[in-house]
N, C-alpha and C positions, 0 to 999 in steps of 0.2 A: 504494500500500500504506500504511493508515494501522494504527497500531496505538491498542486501545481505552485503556491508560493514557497513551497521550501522542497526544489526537486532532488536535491544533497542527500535529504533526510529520509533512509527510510523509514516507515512506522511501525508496519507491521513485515515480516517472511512468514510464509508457510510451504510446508512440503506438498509437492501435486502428484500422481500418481494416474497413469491412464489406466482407466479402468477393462480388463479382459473381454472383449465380446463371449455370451453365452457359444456351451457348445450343443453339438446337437444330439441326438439321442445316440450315435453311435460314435460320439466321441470328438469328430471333424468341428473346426470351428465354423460358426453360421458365417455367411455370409449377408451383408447386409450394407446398405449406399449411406445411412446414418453415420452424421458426424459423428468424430471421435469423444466420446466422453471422459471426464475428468474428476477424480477424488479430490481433496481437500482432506491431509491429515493433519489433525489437529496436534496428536500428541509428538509431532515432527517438530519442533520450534526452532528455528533457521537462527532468530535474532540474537546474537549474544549478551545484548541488557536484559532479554528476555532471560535466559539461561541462566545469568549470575543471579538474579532476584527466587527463580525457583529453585536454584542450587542451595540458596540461602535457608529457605523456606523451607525444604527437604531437610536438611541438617539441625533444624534450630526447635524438633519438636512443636511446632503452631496446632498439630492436627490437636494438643490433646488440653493445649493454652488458651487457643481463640475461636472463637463461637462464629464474628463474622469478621470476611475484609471488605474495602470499601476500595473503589479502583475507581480513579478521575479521569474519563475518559475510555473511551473504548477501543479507538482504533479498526483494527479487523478482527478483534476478538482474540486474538492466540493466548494470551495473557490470560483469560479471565475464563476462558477453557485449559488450559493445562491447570492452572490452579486446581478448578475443581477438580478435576480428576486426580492432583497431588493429594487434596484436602476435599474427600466429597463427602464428609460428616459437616465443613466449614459453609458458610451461608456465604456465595461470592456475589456482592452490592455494587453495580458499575453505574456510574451519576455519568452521563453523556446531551449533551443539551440537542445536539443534531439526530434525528430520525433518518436524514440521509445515511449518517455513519452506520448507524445500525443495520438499516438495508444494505448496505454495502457490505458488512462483515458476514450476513445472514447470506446475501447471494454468492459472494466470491470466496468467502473465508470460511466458511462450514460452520460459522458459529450460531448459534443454537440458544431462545432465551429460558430455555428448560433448565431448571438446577441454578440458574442466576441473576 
């Protein structure tokens, strides 16, 4: 996710994965003129300040200290999906004022407002 006044910066990485065409009953892959389709893994986190903050997280016992986290901003979501998944007893709270952003994490970034 890069944003156009600060094209430097990126915000969010995630991992992408093409997804296998089904195969057929006797094994052969289908054949079929449908565009190529694309995963979104989440539990993939590309960004290395992403990494250092749940390398922290992971190490520092939160699952059994804190109840919820609060995340200013959303981005494309990776952040606030790998957490829960590091901490999915933790309540993860993301304050984002833009609905665009959201749509944007929900269609391109896999993220999901289920669990946060």
């Amino acid at each position: 996710l890069l944003f156009r006044s600060n094209p430097r910066s990126i915000q969010t990485e995630v991992a992408v994965s093409k997804v296998k065409p089904p195969k057929t009953s006797n094994g052969k892959k289908k054949k079929s003129k449908a565009k190529a389709q694309w995963r979104v893994d989440g539990a993939d986190v590309r960004s290395a300040y992403h990494r250092a903050i749940l390398a922290a997280v992971a190490t520092s016992r939160l699952d059994t200290a804190v109840e919820d986290v609060v995340l200013v901003g959303l981005g494309g979501g990776a952040l606030a999906t790998a957490l829960q998944a590091l901490l999915p007893a933790v309540k993860i709270r993301v304050v984002e004022l833009d609905e665009a952003v959201v749509d944007v994490a929900e269609r391109w970034f896999g993220f999901s407002r289920a669990g946060v």
